[in-house]
C-alpha positions in Angstrom: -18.6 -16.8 17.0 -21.7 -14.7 18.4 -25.0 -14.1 18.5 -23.8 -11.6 15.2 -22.7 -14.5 12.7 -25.3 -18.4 14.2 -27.4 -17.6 11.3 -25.2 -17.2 8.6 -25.1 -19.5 5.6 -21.5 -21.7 5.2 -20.2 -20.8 2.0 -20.3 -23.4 -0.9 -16.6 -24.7 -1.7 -18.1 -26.8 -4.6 -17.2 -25.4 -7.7 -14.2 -26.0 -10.5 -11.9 -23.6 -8.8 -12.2 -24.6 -5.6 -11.9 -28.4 -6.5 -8.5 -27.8 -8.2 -7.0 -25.7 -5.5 -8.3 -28.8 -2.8 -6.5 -30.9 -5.2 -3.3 -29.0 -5.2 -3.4 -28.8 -1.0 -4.1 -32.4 -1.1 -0.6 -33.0 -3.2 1.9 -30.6 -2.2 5.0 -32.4 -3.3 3.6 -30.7 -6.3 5.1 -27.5 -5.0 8.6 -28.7 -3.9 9.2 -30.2 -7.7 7.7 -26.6 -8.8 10.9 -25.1 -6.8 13.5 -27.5 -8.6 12.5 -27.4 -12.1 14.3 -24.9 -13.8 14.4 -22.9 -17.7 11.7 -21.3 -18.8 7.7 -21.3 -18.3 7.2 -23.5 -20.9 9.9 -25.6 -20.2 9.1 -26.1 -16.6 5.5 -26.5 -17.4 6.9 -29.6 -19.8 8.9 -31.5 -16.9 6.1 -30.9 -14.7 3.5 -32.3 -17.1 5.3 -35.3 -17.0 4.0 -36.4 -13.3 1.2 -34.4 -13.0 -2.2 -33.2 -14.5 -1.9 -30.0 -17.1 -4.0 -27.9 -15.0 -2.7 -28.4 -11.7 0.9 -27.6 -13.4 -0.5 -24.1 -14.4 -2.3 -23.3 -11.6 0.9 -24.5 -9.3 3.5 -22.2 -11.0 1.3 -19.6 -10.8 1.0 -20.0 -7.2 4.6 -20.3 -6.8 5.8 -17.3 -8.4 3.0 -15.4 -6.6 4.5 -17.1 -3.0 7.7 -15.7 -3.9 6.7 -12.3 -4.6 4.7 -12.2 -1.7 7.1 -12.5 0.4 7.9 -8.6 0.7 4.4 -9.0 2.0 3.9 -11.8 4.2 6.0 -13.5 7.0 4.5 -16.5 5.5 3.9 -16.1 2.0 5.8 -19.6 1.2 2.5 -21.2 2.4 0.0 -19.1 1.6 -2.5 -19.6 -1.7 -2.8 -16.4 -3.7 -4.2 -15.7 -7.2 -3.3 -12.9 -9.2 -5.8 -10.3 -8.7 -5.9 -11.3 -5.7 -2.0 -10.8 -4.8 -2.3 -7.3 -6.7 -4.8 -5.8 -4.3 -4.2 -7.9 -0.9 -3.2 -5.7 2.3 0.4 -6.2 2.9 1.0 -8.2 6.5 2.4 -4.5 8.7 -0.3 -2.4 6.8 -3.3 -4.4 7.5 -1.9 -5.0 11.2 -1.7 -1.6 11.6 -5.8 -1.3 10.7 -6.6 -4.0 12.9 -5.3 -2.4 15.7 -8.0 0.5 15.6 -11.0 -1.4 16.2 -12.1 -2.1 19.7 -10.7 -5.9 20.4 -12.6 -8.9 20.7 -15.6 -6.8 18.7 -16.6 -8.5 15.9 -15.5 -7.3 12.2 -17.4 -7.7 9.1 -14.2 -8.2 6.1 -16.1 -7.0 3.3 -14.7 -8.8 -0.5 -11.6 -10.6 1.9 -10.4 -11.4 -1.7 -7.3 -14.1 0.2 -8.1 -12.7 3.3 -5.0 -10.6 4.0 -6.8 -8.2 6.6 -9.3 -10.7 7.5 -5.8 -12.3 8.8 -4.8 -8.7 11.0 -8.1 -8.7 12.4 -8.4 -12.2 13.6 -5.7 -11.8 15.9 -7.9 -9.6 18.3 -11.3 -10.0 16.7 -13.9 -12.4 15.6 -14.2 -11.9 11.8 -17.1 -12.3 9.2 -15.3 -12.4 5.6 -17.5 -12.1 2.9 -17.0 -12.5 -0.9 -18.9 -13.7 -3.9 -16.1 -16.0 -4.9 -15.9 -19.6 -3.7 -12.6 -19.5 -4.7 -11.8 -16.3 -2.4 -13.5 -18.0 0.5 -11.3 -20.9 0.2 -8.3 -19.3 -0.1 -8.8 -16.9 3.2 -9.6 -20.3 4.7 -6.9 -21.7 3.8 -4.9 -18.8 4.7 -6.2 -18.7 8.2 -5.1 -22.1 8.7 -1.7 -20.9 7.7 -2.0 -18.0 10.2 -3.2 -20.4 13.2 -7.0 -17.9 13.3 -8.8 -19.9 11.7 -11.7 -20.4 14.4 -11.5 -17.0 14.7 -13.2 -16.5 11.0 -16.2 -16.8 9.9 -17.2 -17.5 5.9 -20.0 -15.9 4.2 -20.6 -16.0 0.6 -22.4 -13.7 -0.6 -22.5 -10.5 -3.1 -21.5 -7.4 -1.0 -24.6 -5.4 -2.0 -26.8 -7.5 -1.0 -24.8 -8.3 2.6 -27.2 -6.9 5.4 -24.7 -5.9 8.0 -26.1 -5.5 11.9 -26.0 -1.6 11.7 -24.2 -1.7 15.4 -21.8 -3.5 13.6 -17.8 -2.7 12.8 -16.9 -2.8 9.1 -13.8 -3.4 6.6 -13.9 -2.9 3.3 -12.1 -3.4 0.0 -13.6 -2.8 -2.7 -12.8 -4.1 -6.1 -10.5 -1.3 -7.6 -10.3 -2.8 -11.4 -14.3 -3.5 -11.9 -13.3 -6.2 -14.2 -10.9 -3.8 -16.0 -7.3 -4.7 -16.3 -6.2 -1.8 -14.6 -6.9 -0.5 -11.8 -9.5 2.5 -11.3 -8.7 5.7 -9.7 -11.9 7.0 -9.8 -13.9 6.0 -6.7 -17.3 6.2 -8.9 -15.5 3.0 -11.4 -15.2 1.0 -8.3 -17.3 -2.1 -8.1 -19.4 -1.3 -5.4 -19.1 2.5 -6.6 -18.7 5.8 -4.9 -23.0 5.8 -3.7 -22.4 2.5 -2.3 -19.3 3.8 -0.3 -21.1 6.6 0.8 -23.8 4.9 2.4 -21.8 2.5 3.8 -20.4 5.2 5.9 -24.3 6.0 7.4 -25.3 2.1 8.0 -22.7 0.7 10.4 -21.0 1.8 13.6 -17.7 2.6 12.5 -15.0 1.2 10.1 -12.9 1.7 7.3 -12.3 1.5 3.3 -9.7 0.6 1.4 -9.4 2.8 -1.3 -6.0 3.7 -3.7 -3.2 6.4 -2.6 -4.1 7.8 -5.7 -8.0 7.6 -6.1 -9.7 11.3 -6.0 -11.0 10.1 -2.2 -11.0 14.2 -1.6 -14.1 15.7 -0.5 -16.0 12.5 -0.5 -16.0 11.3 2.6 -16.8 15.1 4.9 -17.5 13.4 8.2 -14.4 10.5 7.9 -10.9 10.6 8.7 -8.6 9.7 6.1 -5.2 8.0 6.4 -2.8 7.3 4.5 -0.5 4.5 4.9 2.8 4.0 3.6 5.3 0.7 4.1 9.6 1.3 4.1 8.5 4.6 1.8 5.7 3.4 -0.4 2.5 4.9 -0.1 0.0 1.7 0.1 -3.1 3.0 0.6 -5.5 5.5 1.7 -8.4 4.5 4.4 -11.4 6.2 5.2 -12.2 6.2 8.5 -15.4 6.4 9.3 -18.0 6.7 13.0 -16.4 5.5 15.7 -13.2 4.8 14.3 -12.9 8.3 13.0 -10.1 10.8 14.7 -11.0 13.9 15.7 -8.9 15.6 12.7 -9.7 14.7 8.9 -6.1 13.7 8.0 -3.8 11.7 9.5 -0.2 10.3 7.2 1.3 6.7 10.0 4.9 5.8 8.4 5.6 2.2 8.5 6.9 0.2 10.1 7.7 2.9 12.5 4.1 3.3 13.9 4.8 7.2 13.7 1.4 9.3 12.7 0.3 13.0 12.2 -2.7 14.0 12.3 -4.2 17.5 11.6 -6.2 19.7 9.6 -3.4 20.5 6.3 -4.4 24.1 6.0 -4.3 24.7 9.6 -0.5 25.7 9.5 1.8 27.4 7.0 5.7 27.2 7.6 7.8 29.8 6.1 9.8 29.9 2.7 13.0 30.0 3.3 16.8 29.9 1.0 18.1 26.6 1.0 19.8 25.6 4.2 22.5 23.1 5.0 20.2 19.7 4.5 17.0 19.3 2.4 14.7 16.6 3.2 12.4 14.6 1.1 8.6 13.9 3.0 7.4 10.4 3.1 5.1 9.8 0.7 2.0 9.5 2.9 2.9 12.7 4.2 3.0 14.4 0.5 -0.3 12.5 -0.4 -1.8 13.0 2.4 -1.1 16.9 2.0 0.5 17.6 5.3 3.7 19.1 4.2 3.0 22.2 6.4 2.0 19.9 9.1 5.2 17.5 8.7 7.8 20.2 8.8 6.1 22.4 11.7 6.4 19.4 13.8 10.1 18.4 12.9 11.2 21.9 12.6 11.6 22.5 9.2 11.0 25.4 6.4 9.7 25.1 2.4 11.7 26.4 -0.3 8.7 27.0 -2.4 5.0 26.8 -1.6 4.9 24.6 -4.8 7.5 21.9 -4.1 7.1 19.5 -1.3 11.1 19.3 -0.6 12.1 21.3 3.1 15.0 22.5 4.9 17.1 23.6 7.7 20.5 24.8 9.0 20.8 21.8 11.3 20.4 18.0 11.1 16.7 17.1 11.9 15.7 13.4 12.2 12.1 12.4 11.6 10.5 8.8 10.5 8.2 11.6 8.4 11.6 12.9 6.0 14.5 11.5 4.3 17.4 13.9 4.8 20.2 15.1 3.0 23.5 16.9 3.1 23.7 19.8 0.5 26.7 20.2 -1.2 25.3 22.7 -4.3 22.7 24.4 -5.4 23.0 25.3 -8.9 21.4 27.0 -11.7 19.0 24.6 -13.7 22.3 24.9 -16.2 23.1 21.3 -17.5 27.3 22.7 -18.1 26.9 23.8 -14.9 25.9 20.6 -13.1 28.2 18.9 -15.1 31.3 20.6 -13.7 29.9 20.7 -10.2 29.5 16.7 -10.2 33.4 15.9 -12.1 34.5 18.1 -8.9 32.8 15.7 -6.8 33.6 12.8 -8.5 30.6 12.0 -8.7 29.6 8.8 -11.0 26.9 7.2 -9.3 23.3 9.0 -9.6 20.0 9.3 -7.8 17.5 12.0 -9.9 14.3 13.3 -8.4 12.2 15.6 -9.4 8.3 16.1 -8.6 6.6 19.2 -10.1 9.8 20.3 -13.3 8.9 18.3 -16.1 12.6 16.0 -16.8 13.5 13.3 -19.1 15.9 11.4 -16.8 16.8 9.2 -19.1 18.3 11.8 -21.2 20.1 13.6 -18.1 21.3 10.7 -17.4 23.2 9.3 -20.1 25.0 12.9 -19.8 26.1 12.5 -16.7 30.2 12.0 -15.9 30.3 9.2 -14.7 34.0 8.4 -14.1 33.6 9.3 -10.5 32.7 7.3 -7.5 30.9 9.2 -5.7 27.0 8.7 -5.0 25.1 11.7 -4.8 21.4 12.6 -5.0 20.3 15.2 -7.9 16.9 17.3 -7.0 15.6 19.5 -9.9 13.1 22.1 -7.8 11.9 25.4 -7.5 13.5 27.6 -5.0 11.3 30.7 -4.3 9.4 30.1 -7.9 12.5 29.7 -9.7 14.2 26.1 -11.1 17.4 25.1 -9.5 19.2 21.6 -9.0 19.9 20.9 -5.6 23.1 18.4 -5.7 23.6 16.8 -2.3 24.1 13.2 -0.5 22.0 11.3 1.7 23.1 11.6 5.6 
């Protein structure tokens, strides 16, 4: 690799878990009776069972039905080896290629907990990589996963616990830390993260630049005053938040990049305010990144659009705007927040087919939906928002 990684220790693929996922690579007809057997688990654990060893069975339908979810995540998830966690918090494939493209190439990147090595996979492309995790198991399967990927001698294993890693302070960083600290579910609270918030922090101050991988949702506000933080979404999911930090840090402290796209804004969210305006001919909906990332000001000065209420994220205009940052759509009413009222406006539509959304007006759908007309064939989107401080519905259809 370099000069950076000759001294490092090879990591130990010795123990139980490791031996039974060497077993399973070493048999994968395994995996093509897996995709034939059919009924239910235990049924297909029984027919299974009946050529092979109980624990492979288990630990091969688990990998399968991981595979096949994975798929909305990686171009080659049908070969890949995932475990559960590990699926759960893995970069998906255009999100961590996205990252990768930030740091200078052909620098090397230290992958910090590469759980199955989904960004260690991004980074290898253009860089040399040191993954490091306290799991043998984890360092197999971003091994493994390389192999799958074609970069494998372009990673380098290291296993050891992250506190404890001493990273070349000139060096470039990623970093994902564990989000469920042994929990079931995961923390949104930077301080419950295993390493915690301190940790994070002086991460930030030891290395040359990089980023963490923290949740959309985590309270990463104010924690980070000298980083840049982005946030990420994929086909209009927010995926993450990262905090950018040294060299890799933009000049402005918040950026929202739509995937797949590529598209990013980046600004300062209180340096603008747009007006508030009456509703106008379309509304838009901001991508998710751009509503978490607080830009709403920033999103519809630069696509030429207005608020309807300083509280409510939704926007609007006269004419059709198009923007990989908002979802339009085509009013047809605005309506009091008067459920006789939004029934007769829908049966005059023909409306029957329903899309509800509502952010900051507390709603049972449900409810509102089951009294709904629904004889109509029509598909329109219902928004329950405030206009200028007071609750209207919105009915209109995507363009």
């Amino acid at each position: 690799m370099n000069a950076l990684t000759e001294n490092l220790p090879a990591p130990c693929h010795t123990d139980a878990d490791c031996r039974l996922l060497e077993e399973l690579r070493l048999r994968p007809e395994i995996f093509t009776v897996v995709g034939e057997v059919q009924g239910s688990e235990l049924a297909r654990q029984a027919q299974l069972r009946k050529a092979f060893p109980d624990d492979q069975v288990r630990l091969a339908l688990l990998i399968h039905d991981l595979r096949l979810r994975a798929a909305a995540k990686f171009m080659r998830a049908d070969r890949m080896w995932f475990d559960r966690v590990g699926f759960e918090q893995c970069t998906a494939e255009p999100v961590a290629r996205h990252k990768a493209s930030r740091f200078p190439r052909e620098t090397p990147v230290w992958d910090l907990c590469c759980g199955i090595g989904g960004d260690a996979l991004a980074l290898a492309a253009e860089h040399p990589v040191i993954a490091v995790d306290k799991l043998p198991a984890a360092m197999w399967r971003t091994q493994a996963n390389a192999e799958v990927y074609g970069v494998a001698d372009r990673i380098q294993l290291f296993l050891n616990d992250i506190e404890s890693c001493e990273i070349p302070t000139d060096g470039f960083v990623h970093f994902d830390p564990d989000r469920r600290g042994g929990q079931t579910t995961r923390a949104n609270r930077l301080e419950d993260y295993q390493p915690g918030l301190e940790f994070l922090q002086q991460l930030t101050l030891r290395c040359r630049g990089g980023a963490i991988k923290v949740g959309p949702a985590s309270n990463f506000g104010g924690k980070f005053p000298n980083a840049e933080i982005e946030l990420i979404s994929l086909h209009g999911e927010c995926k993450e938040a990262t905090v950018w930090f040294g060299e890799l840090a933009g000049p402005q402290p918040c950026r929202a990049t739509v995937l797949p796209s590529g598209e990013t804004l980046t600004g300062h969210p209180l340096s603008v305010v747009v007006p508030i305006t009456p509703l106008g001919a379309y509304v838009y909906d901001p991508d998710p990144a751009v509503v978490r990332a607080g830009m709403i000001d920033l999103c519809a000065e630069r696509v030429g659009l207005t608020r309807l209420d300083a509280a409510e994220e939704y926007l609007t205009s006269d004419a059709l705007e198009t923007s990989p940052f908002v979802t339009p759509f085509r009013v047809i009413a605005e309506l009091p927040n008067n459920d006789r009222a939004l029934r007769h406006c829908l049966r005059a539509h023909s409306a029957g087919k329903y899309e509800i959304k509502c952010r900051h007006v507390r709603l049972d759908v449900e409810k509102l939906r089951r009294q709904l007309p629904e004889e109509g064939s029509a598909a329109v989107t219902l928004m329950l928002a405030r206009l200028a401080g007071k609750t209207r519905w919105i009915v209109a259809e995507r363009v």
